[in-house]
PDB file of N, CA, C and O in Angstrom, chain B, residues numbered from 101:
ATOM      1  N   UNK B 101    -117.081 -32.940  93.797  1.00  0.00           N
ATOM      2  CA  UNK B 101    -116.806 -34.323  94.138  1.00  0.00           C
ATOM      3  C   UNK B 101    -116.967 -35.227  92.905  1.00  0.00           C
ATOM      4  O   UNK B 101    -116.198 -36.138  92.599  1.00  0.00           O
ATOM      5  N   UNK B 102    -117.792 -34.947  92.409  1.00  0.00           N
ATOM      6  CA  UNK B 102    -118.314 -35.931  90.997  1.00  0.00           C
ATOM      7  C   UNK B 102    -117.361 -36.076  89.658  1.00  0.00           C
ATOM      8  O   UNK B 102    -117.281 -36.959  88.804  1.00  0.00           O
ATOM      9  N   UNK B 103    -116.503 -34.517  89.893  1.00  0.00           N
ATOM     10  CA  UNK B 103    -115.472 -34.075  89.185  1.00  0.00           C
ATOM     11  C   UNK B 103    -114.158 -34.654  89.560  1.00  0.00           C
ATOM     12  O   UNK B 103    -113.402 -34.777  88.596  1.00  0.00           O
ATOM     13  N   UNK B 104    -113.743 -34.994  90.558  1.00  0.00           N
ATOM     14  CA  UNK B 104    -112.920 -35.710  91.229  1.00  0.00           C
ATOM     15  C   UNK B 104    -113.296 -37.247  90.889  1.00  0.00           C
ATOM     16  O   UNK B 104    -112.412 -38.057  91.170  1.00  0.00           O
ATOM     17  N   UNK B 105    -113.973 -37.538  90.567  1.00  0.00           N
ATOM     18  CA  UNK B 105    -114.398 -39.166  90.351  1.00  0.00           C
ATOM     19  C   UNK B 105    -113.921 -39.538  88.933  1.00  0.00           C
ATOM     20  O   UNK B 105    -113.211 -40.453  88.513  1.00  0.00           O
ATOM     21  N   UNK B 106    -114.575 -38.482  88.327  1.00  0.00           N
ATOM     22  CA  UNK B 106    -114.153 -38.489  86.912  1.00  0.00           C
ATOM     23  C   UNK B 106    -112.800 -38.405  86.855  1.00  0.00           C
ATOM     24  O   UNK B 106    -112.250 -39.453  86.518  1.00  0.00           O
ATOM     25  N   UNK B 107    -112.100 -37.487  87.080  1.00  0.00           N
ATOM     26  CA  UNK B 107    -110.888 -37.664  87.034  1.00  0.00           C
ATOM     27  C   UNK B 107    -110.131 -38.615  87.286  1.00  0.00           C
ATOM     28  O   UNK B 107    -109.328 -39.093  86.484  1.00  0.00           O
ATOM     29  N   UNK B 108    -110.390 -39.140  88.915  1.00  0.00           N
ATOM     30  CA  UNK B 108    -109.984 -40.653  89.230  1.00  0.00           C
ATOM     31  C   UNK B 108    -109.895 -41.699  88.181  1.00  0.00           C
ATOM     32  O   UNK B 108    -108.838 -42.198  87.795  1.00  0.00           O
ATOM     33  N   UNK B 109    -111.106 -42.001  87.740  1.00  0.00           N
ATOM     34  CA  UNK B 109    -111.862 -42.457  86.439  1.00  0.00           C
ATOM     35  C   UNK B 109    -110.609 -42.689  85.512  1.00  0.00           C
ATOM     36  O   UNK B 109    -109.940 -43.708  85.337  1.00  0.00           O
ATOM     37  N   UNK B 110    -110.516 -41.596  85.044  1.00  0.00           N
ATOM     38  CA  UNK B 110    -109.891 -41.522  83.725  1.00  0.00           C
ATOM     39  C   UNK B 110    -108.614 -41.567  83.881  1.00  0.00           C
ATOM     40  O   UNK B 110    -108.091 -42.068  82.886  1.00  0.00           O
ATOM     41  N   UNK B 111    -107.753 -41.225  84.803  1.00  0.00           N
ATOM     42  CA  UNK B 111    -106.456 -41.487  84.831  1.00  0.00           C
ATOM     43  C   UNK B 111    -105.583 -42.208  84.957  1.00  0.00           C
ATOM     44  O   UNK B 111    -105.962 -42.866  85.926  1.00  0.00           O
ATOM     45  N   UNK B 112    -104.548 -42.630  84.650  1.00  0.00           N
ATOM     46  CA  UNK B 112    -103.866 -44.298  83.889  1.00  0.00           C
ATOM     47  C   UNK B 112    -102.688 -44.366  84.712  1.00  0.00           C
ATOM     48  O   UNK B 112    -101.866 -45.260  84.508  1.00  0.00           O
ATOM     49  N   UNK B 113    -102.529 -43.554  85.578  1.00  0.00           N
ATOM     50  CA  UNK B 113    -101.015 -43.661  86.678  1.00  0.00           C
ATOM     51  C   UNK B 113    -101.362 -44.589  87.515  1.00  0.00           C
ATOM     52  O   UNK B 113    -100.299 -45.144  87.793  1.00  0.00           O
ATOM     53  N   UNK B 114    -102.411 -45.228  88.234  1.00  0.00           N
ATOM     54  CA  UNK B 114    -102.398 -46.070  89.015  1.00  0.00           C
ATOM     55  C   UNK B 114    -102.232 -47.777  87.944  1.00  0.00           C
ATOM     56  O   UNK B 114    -101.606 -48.778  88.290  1.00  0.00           O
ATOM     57  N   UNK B 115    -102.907 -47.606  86.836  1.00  0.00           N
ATOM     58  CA  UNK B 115    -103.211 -49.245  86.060  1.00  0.00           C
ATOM     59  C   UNK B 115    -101.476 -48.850  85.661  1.00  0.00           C
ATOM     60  O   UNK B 115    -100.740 -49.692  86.175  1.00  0.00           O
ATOM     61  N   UNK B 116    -100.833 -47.957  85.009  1.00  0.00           N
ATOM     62  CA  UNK B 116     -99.429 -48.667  84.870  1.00  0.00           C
ATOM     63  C   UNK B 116     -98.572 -48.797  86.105  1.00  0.00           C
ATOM     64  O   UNK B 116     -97.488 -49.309  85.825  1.00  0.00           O
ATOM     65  N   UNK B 117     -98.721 -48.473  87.482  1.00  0.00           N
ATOM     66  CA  UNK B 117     -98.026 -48.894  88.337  1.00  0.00           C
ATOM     67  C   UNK B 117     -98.677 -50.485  88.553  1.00  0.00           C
ATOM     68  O   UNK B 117     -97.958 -51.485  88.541  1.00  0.00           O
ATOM     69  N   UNK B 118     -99.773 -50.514  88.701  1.00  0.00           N
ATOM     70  CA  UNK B 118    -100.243 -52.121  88.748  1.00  0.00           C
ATOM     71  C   UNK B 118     -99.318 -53.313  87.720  1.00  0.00           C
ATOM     72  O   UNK B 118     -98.776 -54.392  87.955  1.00  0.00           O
ATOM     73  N   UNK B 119     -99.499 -52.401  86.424  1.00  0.00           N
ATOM     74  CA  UNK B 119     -98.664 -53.675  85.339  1.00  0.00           C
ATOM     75  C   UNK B 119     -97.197 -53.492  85.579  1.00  0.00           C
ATOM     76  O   UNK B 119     -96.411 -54.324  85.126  1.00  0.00           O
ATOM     77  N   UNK B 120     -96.670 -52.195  86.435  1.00  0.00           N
ATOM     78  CA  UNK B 120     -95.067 -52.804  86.586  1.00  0.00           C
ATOM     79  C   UNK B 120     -94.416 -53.123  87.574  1.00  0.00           C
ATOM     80  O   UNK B 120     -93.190 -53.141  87.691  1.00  0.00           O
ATOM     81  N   UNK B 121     -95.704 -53.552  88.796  1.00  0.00           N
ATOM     82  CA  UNK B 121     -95.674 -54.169  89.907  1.00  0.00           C
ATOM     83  C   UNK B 121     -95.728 -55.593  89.870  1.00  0.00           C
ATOM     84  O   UNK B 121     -95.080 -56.249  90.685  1.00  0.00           O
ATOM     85  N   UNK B 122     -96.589 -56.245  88.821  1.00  0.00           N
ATOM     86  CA  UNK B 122     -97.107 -57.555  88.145  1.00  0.00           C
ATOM     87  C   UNK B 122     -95.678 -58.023  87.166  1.00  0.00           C
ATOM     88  O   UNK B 122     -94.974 -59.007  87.394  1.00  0.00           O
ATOM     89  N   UNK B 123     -95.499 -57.077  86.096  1.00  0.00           N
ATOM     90  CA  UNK B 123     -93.939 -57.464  85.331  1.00  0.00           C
ATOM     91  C   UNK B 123     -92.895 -57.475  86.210  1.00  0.00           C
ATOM     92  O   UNK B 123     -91.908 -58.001  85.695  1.00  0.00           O
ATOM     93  N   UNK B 124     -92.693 -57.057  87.479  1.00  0.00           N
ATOM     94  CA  UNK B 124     -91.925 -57.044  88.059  1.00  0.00           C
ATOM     95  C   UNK B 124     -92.048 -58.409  89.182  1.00  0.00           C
ATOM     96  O   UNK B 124     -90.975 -59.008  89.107  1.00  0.00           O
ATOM     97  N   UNK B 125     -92.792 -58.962  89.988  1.00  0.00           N
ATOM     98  CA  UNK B 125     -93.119 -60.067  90.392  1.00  0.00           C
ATOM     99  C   UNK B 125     -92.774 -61.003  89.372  1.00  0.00           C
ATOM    100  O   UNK B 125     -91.859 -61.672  89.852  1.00  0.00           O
ATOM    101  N   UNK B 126     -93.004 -61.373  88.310  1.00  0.00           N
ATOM    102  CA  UNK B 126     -92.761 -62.056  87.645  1.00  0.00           C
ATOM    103  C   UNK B 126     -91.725 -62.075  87.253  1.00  0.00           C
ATOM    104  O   UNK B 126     -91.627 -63.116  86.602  1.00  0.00           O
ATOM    105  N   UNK B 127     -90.627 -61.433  87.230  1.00  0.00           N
ATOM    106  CA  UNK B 127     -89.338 -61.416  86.707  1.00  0.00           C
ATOM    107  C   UNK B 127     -88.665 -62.117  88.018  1.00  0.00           C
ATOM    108  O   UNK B 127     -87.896 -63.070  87.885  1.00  0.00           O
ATOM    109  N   UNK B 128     -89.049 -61.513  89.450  1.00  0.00           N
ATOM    110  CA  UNK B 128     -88.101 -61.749  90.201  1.00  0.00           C
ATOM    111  C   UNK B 128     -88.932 -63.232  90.478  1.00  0.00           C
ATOM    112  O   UNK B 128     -88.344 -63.553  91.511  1.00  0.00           O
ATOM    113  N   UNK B 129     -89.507 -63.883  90.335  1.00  0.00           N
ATOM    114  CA  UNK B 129     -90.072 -65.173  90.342  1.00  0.00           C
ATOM    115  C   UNK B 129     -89.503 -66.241  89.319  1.00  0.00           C
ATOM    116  O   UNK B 129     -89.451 -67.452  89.533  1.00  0.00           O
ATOM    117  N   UNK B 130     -88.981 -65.427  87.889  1.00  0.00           N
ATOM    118  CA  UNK B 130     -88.010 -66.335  86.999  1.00  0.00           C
ATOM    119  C   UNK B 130     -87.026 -66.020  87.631  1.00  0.00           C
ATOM    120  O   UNK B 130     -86.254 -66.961  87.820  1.00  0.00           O
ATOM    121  N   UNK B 131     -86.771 -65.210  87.983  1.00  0.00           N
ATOM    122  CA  UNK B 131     -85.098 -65.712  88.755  1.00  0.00           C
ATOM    123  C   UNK B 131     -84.892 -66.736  89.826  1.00  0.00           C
ATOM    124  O   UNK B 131     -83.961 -67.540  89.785  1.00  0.00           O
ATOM    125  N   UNK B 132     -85.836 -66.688  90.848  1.00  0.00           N
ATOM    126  CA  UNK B 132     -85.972 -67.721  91.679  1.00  0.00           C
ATOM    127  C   UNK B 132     -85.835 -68.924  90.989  1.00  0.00           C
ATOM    128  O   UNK B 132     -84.895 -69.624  91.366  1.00  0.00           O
ATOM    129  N   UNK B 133     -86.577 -69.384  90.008  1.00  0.00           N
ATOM    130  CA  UNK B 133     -86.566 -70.473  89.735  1.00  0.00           C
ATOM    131  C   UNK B 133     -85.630 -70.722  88.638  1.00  0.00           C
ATOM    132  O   UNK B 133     -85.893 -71.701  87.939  1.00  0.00           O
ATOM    133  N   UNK B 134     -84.666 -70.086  88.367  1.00  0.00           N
ATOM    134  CA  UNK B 134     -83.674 -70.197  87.308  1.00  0.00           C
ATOM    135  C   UNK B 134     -82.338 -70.557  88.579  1.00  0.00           C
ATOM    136  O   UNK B 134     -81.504 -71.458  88.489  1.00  0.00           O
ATOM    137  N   UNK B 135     -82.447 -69.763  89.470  1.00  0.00           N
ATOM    138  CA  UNK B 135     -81.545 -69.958  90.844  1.00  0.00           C
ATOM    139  C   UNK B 135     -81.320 -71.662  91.470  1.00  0.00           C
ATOM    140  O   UNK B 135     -80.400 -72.406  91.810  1.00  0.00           O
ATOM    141  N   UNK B 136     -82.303 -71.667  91.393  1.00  0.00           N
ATOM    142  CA  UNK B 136     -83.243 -73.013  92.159  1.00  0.00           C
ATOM    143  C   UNK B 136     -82.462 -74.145  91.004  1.00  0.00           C
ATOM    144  O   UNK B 136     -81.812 -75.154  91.279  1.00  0.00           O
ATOM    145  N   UNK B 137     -82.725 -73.683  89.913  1.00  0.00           N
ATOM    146  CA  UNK B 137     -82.106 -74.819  89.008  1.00  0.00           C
ATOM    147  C   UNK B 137     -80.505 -74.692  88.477  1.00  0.00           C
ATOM    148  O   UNK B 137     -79.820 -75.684  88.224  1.00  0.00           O
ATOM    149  N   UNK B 138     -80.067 -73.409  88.362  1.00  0.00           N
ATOM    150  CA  UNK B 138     -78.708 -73.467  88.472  1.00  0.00           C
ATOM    151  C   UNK B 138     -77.719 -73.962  89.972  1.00  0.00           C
ATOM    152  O   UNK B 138     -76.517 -74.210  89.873  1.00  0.00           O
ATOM    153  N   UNK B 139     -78.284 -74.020  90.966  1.00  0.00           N
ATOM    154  CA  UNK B 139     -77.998 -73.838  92.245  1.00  0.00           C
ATOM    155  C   UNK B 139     -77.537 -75.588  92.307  1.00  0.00           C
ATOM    156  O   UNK B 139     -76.402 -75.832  92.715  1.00  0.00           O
ATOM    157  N   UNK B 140     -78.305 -76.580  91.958  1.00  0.00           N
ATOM    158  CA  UNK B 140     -77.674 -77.869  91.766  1.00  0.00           C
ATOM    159  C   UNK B 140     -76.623 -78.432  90.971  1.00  0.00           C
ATOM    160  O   UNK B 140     -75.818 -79.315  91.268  1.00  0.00           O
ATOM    161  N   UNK B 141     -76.776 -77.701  89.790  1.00  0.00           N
ATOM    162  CA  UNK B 141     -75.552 -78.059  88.675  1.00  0.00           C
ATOM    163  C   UNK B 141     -73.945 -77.286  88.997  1.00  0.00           C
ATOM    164  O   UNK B 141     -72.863 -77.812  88.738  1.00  0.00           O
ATOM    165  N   UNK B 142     -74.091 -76.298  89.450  1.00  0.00           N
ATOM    166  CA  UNK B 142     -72.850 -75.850  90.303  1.00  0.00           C
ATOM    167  C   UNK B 142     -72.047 -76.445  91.179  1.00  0.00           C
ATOM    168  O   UNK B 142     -70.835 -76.653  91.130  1.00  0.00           O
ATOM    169  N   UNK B 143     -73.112 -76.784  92.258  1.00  0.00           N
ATOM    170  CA  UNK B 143     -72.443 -77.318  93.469  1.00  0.00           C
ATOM    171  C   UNK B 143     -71.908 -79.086  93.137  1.00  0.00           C
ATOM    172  O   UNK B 143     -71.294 -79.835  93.897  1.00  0.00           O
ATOM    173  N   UNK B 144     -72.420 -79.357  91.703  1.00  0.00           N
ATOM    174  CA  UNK B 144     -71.957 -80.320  91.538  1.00  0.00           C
ATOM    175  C   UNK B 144     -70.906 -80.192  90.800  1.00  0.00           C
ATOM    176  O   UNK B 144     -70.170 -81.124  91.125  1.00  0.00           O
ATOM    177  N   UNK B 145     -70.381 -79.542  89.950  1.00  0.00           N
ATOM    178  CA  UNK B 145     -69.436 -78.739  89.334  1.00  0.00           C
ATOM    179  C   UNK B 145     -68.083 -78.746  89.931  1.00  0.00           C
ATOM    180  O   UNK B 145     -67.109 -79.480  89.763  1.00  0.00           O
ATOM    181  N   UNK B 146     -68.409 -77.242  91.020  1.00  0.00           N
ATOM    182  CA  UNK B 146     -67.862 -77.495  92.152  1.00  0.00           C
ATOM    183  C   UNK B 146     -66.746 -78.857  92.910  1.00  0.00           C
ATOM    184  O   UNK B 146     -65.519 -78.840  93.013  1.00  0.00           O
ATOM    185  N   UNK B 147     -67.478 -79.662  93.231  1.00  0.00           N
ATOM    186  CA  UNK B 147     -67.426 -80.758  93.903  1.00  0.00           C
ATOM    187  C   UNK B 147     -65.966 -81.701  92.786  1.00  0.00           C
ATOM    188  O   UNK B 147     -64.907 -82.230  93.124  1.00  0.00           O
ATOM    189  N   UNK B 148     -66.569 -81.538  91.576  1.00  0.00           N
ATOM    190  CA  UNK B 148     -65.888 -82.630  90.668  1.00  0.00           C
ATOM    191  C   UNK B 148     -64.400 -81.956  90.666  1.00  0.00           C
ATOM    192  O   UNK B 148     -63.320 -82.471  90.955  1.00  0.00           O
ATOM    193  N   UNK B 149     -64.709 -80.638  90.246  1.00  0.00           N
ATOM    194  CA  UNK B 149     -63.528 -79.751  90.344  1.00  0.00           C
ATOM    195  C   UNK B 149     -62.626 -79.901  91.602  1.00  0.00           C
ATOM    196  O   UNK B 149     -61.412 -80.003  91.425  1.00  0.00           O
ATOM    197  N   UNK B 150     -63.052 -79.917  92.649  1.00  0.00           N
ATOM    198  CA  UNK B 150     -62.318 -79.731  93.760  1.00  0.00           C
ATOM    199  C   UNK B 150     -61.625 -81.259  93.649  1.00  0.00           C
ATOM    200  O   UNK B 150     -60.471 -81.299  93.222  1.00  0.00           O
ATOM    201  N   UNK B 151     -62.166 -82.287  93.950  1.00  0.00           N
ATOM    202  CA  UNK B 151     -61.668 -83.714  93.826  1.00  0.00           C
ATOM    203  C   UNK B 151     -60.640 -84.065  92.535  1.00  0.00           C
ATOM    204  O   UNK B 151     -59.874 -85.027  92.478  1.00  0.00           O
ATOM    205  N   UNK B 152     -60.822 -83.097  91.590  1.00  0.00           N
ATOM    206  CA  UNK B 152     -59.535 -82.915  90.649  1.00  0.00           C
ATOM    207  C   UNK B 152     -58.589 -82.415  91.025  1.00  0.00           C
ATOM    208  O   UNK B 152     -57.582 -83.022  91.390  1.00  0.00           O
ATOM    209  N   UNK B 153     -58.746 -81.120  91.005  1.00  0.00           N
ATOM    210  CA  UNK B 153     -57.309 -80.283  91.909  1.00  0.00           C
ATOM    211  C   UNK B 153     -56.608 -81.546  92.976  1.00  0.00           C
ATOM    212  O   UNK B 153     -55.467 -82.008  92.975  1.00  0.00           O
ATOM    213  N   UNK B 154     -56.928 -81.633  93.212  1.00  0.00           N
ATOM    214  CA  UNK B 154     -56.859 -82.085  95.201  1.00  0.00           C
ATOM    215  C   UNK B 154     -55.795 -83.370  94.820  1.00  0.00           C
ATOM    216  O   UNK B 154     -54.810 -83.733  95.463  1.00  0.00           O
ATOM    217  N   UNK B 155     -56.478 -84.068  93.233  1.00  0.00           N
ATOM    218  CA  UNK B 155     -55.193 -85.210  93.271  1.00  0.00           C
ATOM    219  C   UNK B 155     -54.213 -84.892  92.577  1.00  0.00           C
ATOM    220  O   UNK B 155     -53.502 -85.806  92.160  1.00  0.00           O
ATOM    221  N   UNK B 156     -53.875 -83.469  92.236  1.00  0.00           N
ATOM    222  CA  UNK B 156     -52.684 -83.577  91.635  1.00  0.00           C
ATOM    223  C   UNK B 156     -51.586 -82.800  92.462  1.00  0.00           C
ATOM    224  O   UNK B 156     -51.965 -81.901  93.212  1.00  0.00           O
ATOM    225  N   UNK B 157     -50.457 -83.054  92.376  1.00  0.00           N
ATOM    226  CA  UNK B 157     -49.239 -83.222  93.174  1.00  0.00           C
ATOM    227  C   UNK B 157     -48.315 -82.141  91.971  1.00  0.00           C
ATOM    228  O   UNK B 157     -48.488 -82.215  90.754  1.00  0.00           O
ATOM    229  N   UNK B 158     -47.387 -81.223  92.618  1.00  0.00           N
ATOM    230  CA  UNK B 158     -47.075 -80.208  92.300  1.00  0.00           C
ATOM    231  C   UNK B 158     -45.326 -80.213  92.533  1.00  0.00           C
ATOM    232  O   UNK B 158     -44.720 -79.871  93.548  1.00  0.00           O
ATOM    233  N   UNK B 159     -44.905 -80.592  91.558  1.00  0.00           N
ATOM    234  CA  UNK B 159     -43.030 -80.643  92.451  1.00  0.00           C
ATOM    235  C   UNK B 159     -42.898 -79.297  92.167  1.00  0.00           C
ATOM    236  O   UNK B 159     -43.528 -78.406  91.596  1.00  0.00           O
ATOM    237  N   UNK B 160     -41.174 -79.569  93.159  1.00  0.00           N
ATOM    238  CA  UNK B 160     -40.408 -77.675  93.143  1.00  0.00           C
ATOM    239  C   UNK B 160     -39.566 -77.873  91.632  1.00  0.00           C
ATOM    240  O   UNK B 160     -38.908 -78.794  91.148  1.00  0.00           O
ATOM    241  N   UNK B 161     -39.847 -76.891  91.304  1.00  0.00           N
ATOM    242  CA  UNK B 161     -38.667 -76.855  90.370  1.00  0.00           C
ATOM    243  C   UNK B 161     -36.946 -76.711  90.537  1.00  0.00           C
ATOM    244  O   UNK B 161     -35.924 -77.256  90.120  1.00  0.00           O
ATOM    245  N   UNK B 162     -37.289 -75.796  91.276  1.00  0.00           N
ATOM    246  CA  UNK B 162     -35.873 -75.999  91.886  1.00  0.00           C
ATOM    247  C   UNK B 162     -35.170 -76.738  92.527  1.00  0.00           C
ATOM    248  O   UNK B 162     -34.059 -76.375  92.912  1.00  0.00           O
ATOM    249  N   UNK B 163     -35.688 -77.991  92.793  1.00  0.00           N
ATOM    250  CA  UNK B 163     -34.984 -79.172  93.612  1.00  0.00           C
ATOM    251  C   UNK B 163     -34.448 -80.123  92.555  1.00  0.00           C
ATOM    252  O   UNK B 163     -33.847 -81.143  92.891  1.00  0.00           O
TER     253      UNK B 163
END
């Protein structure tokens, strides 16, 4: 049993799943908030764009 502790002890597979559970939270947490802030400048984008299209008028050529 004491031998089993030690081992526990000493082995590093659990602390690097911890740090790429932690680097990983954190990444998907900058995305959120990169989302969050691209997510307004688009839809305003969007918006200007559409109200452009929309006034221009398109003849046939063939008429």
């Amino acid at each position: 049993m004491i031998k089993f502790f030690k081992n526990f002890r000493a082995d590093e597979d659990g602390a690097v799943t911890v740090d790429w559970v932690v680097l990983t939270a954190a990444v998907v947490a900058l995305a959120g908030v990169a989302y969050t802030g691209i997510k307004g400048g688009t839809s305003t984008l969007a918006g200007s764009i559409s109200t452009g299209i929309g006034g221009i008028s398109v003849s046939d050529p063939t008429n």
